[in-house]
N, C-alpha and C positions, 0 to 999 in steps of 0.2 A: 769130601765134605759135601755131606747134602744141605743146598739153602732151606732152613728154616726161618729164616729172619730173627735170629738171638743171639742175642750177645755172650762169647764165649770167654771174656775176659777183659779184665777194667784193673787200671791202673791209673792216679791221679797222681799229679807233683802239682808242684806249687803256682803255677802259669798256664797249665794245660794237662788234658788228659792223654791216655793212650785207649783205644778199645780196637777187641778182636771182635767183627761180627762178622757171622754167617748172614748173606742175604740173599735173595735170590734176583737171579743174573736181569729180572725187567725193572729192579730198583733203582734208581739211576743215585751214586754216591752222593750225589750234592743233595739231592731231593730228602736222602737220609738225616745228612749231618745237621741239614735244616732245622726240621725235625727236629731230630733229641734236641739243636741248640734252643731252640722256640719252647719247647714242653720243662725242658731244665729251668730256664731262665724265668718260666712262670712260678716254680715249684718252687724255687729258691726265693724269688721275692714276694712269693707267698709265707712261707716261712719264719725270712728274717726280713721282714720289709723294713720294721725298726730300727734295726739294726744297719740297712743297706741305706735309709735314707738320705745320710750327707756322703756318702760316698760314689752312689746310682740315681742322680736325680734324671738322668736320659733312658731313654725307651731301649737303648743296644746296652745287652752283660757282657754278651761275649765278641770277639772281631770278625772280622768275616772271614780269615783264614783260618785253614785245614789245612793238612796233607793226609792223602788216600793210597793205599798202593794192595795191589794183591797179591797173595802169600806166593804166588810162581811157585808151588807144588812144595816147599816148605812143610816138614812135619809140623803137625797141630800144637805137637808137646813143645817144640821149640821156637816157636811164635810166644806162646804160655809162659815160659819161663821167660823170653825176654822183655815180653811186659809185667812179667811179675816182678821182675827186677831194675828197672827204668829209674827207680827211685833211690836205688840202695850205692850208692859209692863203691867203683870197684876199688878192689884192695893192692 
């Protein structure tokens, strides 16, 4: 996997997301998730500020936890599929 800094795969549930990203090794994870959490959180209350206003009257959307882990040489397709399916109730 060569770092491009893209995002190879997004999965959303109802409390939290999943994302596969490629980044490259001098990004530091937290500096990332920052990031999206900051750029998201404006987008969103750009959006539906309306809508969020009795419910987000404080400046924080999201918490400050994460979890971060890297793939340890895991096939790509099966990272993929398991955030593809994070959502889906096994049977």
């Amino acid at each position: 996997m060569n770092a491009k800094n893209e995002l190879v795969e997004f999965n959303g549930e109802v409390d939290h997301v999943h994302l596969l990203v490629d980044i490259s090794p001098d990004i530091a994870p937290s500096k990332l998730v920052n990031t999206l959490k900051t750029i998201s959180t404006r987008m969103i209350r750009k959006k539906y500020a309306e809508y969020l206003k009795p419910f987000y009257w404080k400046p924080v959307f999201w918490t400050e936890a994460y979890f971060v882990t890297s793939s340890g040489g895991a096939p790509l397709e099966t990272l993929k599929e398991y955030i593809k399916h994070q959502n889906t109730p096994e049977s």
